[in-house]
C-alpha positions as CSV (number, residue, x, y, z in Angstrom):
1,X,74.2,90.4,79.6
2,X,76.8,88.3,78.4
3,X,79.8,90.2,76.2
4,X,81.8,88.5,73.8
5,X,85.7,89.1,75.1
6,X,88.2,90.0,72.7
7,X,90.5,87.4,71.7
8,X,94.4,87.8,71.2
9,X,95.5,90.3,68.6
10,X,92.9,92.9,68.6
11,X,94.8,96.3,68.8
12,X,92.6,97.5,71.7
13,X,94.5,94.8,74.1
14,X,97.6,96.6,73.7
15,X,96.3,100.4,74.2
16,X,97.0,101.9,77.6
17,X,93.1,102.8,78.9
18,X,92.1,106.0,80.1
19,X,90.8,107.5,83.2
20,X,86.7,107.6,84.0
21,X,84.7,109.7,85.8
22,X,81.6,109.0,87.8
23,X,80.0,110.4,84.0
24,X,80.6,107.8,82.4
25,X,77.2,106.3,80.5
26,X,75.6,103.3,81.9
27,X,78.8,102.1,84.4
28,X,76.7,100.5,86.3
29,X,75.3,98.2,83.8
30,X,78.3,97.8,82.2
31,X,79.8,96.9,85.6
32,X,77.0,94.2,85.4
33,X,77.7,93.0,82.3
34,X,81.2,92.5,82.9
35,X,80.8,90.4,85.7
36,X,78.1,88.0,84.0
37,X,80.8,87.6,81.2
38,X,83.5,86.7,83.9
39,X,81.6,84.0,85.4
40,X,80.2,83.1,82.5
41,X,83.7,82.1,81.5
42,X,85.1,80.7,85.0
43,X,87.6,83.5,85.0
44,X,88.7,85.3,88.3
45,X,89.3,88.4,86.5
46,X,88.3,90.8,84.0
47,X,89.3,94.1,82.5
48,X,87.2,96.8,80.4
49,X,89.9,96.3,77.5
50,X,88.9,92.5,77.8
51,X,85.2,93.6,76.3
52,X,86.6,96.5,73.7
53,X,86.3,99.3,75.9
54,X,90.0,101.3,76.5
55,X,89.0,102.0,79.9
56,X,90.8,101.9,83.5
57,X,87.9,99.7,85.2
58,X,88.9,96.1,85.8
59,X,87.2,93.4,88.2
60,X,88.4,90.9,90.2
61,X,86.4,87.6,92.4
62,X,89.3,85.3,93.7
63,X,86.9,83.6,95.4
64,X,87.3,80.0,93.7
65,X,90.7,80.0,95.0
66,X,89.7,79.8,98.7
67,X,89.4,76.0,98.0
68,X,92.9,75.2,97.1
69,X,94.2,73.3,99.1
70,X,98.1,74.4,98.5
71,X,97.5,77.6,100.2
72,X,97.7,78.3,103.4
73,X,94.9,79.0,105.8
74,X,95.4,82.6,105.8
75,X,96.1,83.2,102.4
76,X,92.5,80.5,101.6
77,X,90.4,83.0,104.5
78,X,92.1,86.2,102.5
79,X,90.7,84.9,99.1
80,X,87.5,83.8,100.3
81,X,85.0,86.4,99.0
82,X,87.5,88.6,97.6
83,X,85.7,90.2,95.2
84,X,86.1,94.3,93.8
85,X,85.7,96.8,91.2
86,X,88.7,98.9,90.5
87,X,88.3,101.7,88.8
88,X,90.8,104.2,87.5
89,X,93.8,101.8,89.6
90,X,97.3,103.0,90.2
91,X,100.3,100.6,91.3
92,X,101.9,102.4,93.6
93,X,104.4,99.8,94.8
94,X,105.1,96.5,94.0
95,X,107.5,95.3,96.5
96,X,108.3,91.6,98.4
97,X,110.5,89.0,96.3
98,X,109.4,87.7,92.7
99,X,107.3,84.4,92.4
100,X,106.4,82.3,89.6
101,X,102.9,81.0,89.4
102,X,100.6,79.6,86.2
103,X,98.7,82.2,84.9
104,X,96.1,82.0,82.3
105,X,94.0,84.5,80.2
106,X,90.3,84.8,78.8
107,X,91.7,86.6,76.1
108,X,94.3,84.2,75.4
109,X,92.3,80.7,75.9
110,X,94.3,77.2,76.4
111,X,97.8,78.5,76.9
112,X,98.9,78.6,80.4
113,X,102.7,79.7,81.6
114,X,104.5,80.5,84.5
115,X,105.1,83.8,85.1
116,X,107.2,85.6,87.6
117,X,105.6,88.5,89.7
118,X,106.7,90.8,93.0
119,X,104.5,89.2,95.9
120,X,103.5,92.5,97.6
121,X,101.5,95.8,95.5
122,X,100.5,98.9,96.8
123,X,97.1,100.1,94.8
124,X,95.3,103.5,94.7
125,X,91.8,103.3,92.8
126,X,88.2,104.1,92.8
127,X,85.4,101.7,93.8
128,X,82.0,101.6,92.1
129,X,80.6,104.9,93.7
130,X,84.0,107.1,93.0
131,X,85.4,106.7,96.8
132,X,89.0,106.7,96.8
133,X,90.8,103.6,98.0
134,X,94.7,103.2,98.8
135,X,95.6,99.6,99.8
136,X,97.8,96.4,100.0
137,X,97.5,92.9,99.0
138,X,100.2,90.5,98.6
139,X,100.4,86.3,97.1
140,X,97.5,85.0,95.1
141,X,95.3,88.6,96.1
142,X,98.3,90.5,94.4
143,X,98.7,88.7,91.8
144,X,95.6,88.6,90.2
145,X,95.3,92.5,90.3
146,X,98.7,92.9,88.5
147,X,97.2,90.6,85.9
148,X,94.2,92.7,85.8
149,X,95.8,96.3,86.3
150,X,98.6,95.0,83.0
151,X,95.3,94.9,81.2
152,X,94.6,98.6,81.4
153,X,98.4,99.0,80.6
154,X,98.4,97.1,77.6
155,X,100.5,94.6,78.6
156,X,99.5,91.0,78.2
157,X,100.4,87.7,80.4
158,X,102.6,86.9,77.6
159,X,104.9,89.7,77.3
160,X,106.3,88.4,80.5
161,X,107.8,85.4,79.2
162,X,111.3,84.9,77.9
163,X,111.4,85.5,73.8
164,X,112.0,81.9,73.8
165,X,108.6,80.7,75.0
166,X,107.3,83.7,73.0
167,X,108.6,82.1,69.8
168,X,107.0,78.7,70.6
169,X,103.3,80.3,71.4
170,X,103.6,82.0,67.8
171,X,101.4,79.8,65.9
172,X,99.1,79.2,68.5
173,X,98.9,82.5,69.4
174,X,98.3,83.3,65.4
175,X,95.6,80.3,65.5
176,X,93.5,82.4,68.7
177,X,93.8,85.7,66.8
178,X,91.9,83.6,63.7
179,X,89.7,82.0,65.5
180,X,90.7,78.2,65.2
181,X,90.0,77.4,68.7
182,X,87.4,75.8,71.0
183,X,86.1,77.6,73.7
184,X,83.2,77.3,75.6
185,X,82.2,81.1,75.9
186,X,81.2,84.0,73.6
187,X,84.7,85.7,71.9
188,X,85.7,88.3,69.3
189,X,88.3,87.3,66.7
190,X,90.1,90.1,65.6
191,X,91.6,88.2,62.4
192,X,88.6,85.9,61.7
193,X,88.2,85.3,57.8
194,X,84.6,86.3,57.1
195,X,83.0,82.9,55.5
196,X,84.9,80.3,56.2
């Protein structure tokens, strides 16, 4: 089933998410659901907060950037059907020289910055059936998961950016919050003026 994902300015974007346990009602549906919405919205990644749940489970498929043709062969054969659950993730390290790449946001749709990230993370987290995982990616692979893991932080793409470019995504960023945007797949406006 398809979720709507919460747009820009909904306080539950900004709450640091809490731990799960192999407990937790209907996971494995929900896991379902959150992928559906992912693709359903050509993004590469997607975290519980995304959908309104303050949880540590986020999802990644970096698949579609096997293809691109600026990377490597090793970094294309890395990506190709990268795809995982994370549940309850921990950064360990992030180590390796920063990098600036584009990133993007389905909570934040049609802005797009550079932002600078280490190249090299260290990761402890849980897979779907509660095994315990400890491992490291590095270049696109890495950088994806920090976006992701920020999410159950709290922390948004933006924050990153220099209080510059923060003042000139204002309005736009107020316009997402209030819904005055096209997109193409199912969102929640957290400042949406009823009958409009």
């Amino acid at each position: 089933m398809i979720l709507p994902i919460i747009a820009y300015g909904d306080p539950v974007l900004r709450k640091k998410a809490t731990a799960i346990t192999d407990g937790y009602p209907k996971l494995t549906e929900l896991i379902e659901n959150m992928w559906d919405t992912m693709y359903n919205a050509s993004g590469v990644g997607l975290a519980a907060p995304q959908i309104g749940k303050p949880i540590r489970l986020f999802m990644v498929d970096a698949t579609p950037f096997a293809d691109d043709e600026d990377l490597s062969e090793e970094e294309q054969k890395q990506l190709d059907g990268f795809k995982r659950v994370f549940i309850n993730a921990q950064i360990q390290e992030e180590t390796g020289k920063e990098w600036s790449f584009n990133e993007g946001c389905l909570s934040i749709p049609d802005i797009r910055e550079d932002v600078n990230r280490k190249d090299t993370i260290t990761i402890t987290y849980q897979d779907e059936d509660f095994n315990t995982h400890t491992e490291t990616y590095d270049g696109l692979a890495a950088r994806i998961i920090q976006h992701e893991y920020d999410h159950i932080e709290g922390i948004l793409f933006t924050d990153k950016l220099s209080s510059l470019k923060k003042r000139l995504l204002k309005s736009r960023l107020d316009k997402i919050s209030k819904g005055k945007i096209q997109i193409d797949y199912k969102m929640r406006f957290p400042n949406l003026k009823k009958g409009r």
